[in-house]
Phi, psi and omega in degrees: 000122156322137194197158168284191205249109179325142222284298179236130172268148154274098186301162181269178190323294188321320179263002169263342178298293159317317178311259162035287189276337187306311181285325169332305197297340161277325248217051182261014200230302194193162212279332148249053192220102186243132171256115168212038165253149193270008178293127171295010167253012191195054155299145136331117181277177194305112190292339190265355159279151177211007151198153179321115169285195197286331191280326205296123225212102196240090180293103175265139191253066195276138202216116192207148138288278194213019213218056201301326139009273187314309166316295158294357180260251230302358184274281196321299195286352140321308185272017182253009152283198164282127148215048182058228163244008165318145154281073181247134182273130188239111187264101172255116203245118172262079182301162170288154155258151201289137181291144183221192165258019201291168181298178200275328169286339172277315169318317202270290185348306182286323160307303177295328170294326199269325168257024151299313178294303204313310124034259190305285171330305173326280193287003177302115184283122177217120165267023179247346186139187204299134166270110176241125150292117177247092172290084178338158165243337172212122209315142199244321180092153196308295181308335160247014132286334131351279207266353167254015174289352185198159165202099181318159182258319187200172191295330178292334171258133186226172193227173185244078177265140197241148166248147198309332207254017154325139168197133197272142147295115197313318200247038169262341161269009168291307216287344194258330173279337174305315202271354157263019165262354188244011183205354156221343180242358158300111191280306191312301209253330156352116168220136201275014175271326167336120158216044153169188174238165155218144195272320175304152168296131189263157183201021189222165181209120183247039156293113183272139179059039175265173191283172193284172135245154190200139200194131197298186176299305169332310184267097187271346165207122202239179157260079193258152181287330205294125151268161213254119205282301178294070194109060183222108189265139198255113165296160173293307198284335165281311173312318169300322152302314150314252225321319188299299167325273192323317201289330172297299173320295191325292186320300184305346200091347159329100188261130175298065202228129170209104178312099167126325160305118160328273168357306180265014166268300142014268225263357148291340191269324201245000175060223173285026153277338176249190193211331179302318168339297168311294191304310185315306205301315210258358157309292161343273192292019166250328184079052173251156181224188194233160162249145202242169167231134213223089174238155195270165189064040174076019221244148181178154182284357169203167218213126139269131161276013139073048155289182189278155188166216182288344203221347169239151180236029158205188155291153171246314176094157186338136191247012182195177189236121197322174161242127177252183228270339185267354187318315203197170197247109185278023173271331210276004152277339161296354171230057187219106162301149187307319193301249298236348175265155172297137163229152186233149171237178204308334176258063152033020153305125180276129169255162214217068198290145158068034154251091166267117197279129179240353211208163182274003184260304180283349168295297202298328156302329192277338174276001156266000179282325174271337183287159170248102170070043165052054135205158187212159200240147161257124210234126177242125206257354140003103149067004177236168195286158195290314215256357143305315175287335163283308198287341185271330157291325173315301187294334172319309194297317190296310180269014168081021178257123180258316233248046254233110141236159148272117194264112181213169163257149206320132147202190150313311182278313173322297178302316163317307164315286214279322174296001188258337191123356144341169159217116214238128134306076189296114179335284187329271197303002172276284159318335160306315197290333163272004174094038192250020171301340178282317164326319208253018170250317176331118222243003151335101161266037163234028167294319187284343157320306174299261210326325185286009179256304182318305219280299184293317156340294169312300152311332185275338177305288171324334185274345215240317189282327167292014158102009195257108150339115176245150155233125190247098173219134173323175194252012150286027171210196222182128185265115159267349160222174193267129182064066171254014181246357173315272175328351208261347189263139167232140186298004188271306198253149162286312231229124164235178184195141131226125198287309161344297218253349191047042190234115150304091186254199187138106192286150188269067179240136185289014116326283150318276150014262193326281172329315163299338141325288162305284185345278180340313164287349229236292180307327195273015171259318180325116177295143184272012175271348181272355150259330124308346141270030187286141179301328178228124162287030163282133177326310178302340178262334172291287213271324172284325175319286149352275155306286153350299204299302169284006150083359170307147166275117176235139160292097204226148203264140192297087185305329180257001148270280182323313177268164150245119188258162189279120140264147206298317173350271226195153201221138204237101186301304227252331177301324182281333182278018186254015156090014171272160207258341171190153164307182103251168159190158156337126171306327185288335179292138218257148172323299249246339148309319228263335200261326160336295187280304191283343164280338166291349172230066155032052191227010181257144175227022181242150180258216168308339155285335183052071134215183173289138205271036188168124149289119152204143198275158177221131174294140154286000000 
């Protein structure tokens, strides 16, 4: 007897070696930790290091004005750290004060305060390595003594920018060489999302209506997008990305405006005076995080004392209490795999990297973690363009839908996904798990048609026997509200199609089940020229066709009610206020009609970056 093709088979040797080596080459650092940017700057490091070497370079950055106080209290608890038998270089960048028209007495004033600092700086004893002092000739300002204080010399040197009113914790660099030998030169922990530490206590979530934070005693080191100003070493290579990014935006007229951010209101009130906008900006569009330090009683390795300056208009005073040496077990980055910390984005939303689903055993955790209310939507990314596919996850974020998976076959853009916190079907090795090697080996060029049919069966099976309702639908429509297919289920039918819409429904019922069986069995006696030669090869036509034969009953959606579909023409605006539930359009229609036509009914949401031109948060 003829059966669908068992659920888990043993691929042969030979083609799990390829699966193998194809996924290392994504997968080289930790076991859900994906390197897939193509920037020449932001390569994989040397895989045969496993602890800071001879190159390894640790630069502190002191950013100082007018705040000679300030300066000396943050110079001094520098030099009352630890820093072993390590070489560390103390960099002091002495901005100018702004030329002005003032009298000739305020003027000697300034003068005398800057060289007083200078002074100071001069006769400051520092043992640990070379002191260099850079005195401006012309006020540079916050933002730009930032980005122009460090341009890494190599991938092994990083740095620690400090702002004068800063003060360090004595054991904070024992603390700081544990996590870059376990997080960046460690290859099991390494991740090319990683681009600093920050030292500071967090305390800010700069997401409007984002969640508080909150984080047990237990977690002493977590993952945030947000960077942290007070205490924050910087990797060479995300930093180098930046400058590059900035210097393009900068150029162009591009403004660091990201919709739903604190932040960008900050830098409409204070312009190019602060410099955190940009970065917050270009973090966003890569999808990189920080790593943080989370200790009880308000406690951190390093402290602003909040003077008065660019960002206070008065002193405020300390905003945490150092941590001294007795504090904590300066062992404890060494025993937290990268894979086991928490990562959070800008509304302290918990993210979730690298799931990539290969086998029908790892779908099923991952569909109780996405589902909502038993149902989920299966979103299949086939053939359509990556920045259509970026905007329908955008609108996903907008309307608050979590409840998600992705269907692709193996690339660059696929893996990219799952590294921001998708949760990504890979085809191949998916299908491999189930025994589908003669297909995926087949010299066919309409094999990814069979498979992407193989592939979504299977996923609606698993979905069906784990109790959970799916909607299966292509990346040709755009949700204008949220759960807009809630009316389309009736408790009468298991099974719905809009043929139009390429739209799939199947209720997770011991019903559905039963039928979905048959199917299975059905597809797999089915010849594959005789599913190419069906007037239309889409799954939804395939799967009605099929079902019809066995006399199932389907429910089908009024298509031209429910959607409003895109025409090349021309976009009829007025469809939306008639109460339609999605965009739809043709496969023939080219990206850049298709990003036209949603701009005109204010429905593209990606910016100049091809990400989203806005954060937005949902209380949790």
């Amino acid at each position: 007897m003829v059966g669908p093709p068992k659920k888990h088979f043993i691929p042969l040797l030979l083609l799990l070696s390829l699966f193998a080596l194809v996924f290392l080459s994504h997968f080289p650092f930790y076991e859900h930790s994906i390197s897939t940017s193509s920037d020449q700057f932001f390569t994989p490091i040397d895989k045969a290091q496993k602890q800071p070497n001879s190159r390894f370079t640790f630069l502190i950055k002191v950013l100082t004005f007018n705040r000679l106080d300030s300066l000396t209290r943050c110079l001094r608890s520098l030099a009352t750290v630890d820093y072993g038998n390590d070489t560390v270089h103390l960099h002091i960048y002495v901005d100018h004060f702004l030329q002005s028209n003032d009298s000739l007495d305020v003027l000697d004033q300034r003068l005398d305060l800057a060289h007083g600092i200078l002074e100071f700086v001069d006769g400051f004893k520092w043992d640990f390595g070379n002191k260099v002092v850079h005195y401006r000739t012309t006020n540079l300002g916050l933002q730009g003594q930032w980005l122009e204080s460090w341009w890494p010399g190599s991938d092994d040197e990083f740095a620690f920018v400090v702002e004068d009113d800063l003060e360090v914790s004595p054991v904070f660099y024992q603390f700081v060489r544990a996590l870059i030998s376990n997080y960046y030169y460690n290859v099991s922990n390494f991740s090319p999302s990683v681009y600093g530490v920050s030292l500071q206590r967090p305390r800010f979530v700069p997401g409007k209506h984002g969640n508080k934070i909150k984080l047990d005693n237990g977690t002493q080191l977590f993952l945030y997008q947000l960077v942290g100003t007070w205490g924050q070493i910087l990797f060479p290579r995300p930093w180098k990305e930046f400058r590059l990014w900035y210097d393009i935006h900068k150029a162009k007229g591009i403004k660091p405006f990201l919709d739903g951010m604190v932040t960008t209101g900050w830098y409409k009130r204070m312009g190019e005076r602060i410099w955190t906008p940009w970065f917050i900006k270009f973090i966003h569009s890569r999808g990189y995080f920080n790593i943080y330090t989370n200790f009880e009683h308000e406690r951190a390795l390093s402290v602003s004392h909040r003077d008065a300056g660019v960002n206070y208009g008065k002193n405020v005073g300390p905003d945490s209490q150092l941590i001294d040496s007795s504090y904590f077990d300066l062992s404890c980055p060494e025993k937290q795999p990268l894979s086991n910390l928490k990562w959070y984005d800008f509304c302290f939303r918990e993210v979730h990297p690298g799931r990539v689903i290969r086998s029908l055993d790892e779908l099923g955790s991952v569909l109780v973690s996405v589902q909502s209310q038993k149902a989920v939507f299966l979103v299949n990314l086939f053939g359509a363009p990556e920045e259509v596919i970026k905007n329908l996850l955008c609108r996903f974020e907008k309307l608050d839908i979590e409840n998600y998976i992705l269907l692709g076959f193996q690339s660059d853009f696929v893996f990219d996904l799952a590294r921001r916190g998708h949760p990504v079907i890979e085809a191949e090795q998916f299908l491999s798990s189930i025994g589908a090697q003669k297909l995926l080996k087949s010299q066919n060029p309409s094999t990814k048609l069979m498979l992407s049919i193989l592939l979504k069966a299977y996923v609606i099976d698993k979905c069906i026997e784990d109790g959970y309702d799916s909607w299966t639908l292509d990346s040709n429509m755009i949700l204008v509200k949220n759960n807009p297919f809630h009316k389309l289920v009736h408790y009468r039918n298991d099974f719905s199609v809009g043929k139009s819409l390429d739209l799939f429904f199947a209720r997770g019922s011991s019903s559905a089940k039963k039928v979905w069986n048959g199917f299975l069995k059905k597809l797999a006696l089915t010849n594959d020229q005789v599913l190419l030669q069906m007037k239309s090869r889409s799954f939804v036509y395939i799967v009605d066709k099929l079902l019809n034969e066995n006399g199932v009953e389907i429910r089908r959606i009024d298509d031209t009610t429910f959607g409003m579909k895109i025409e090349p023409k021309s976009v009829n605006k007025s469809s939306l206020e008639d109460g339609k539930k999605i965009i739809y359009w043709s496969s023939e229609i080219g990206s850049d009609l298709i990003r036209k036509r949603l701009e005109e009914l204010g429905m593209w949401d990606l910016d100049a970056d091809s990400s989203c031109a806005a954060v937005v948060c949902h209380h949790q």
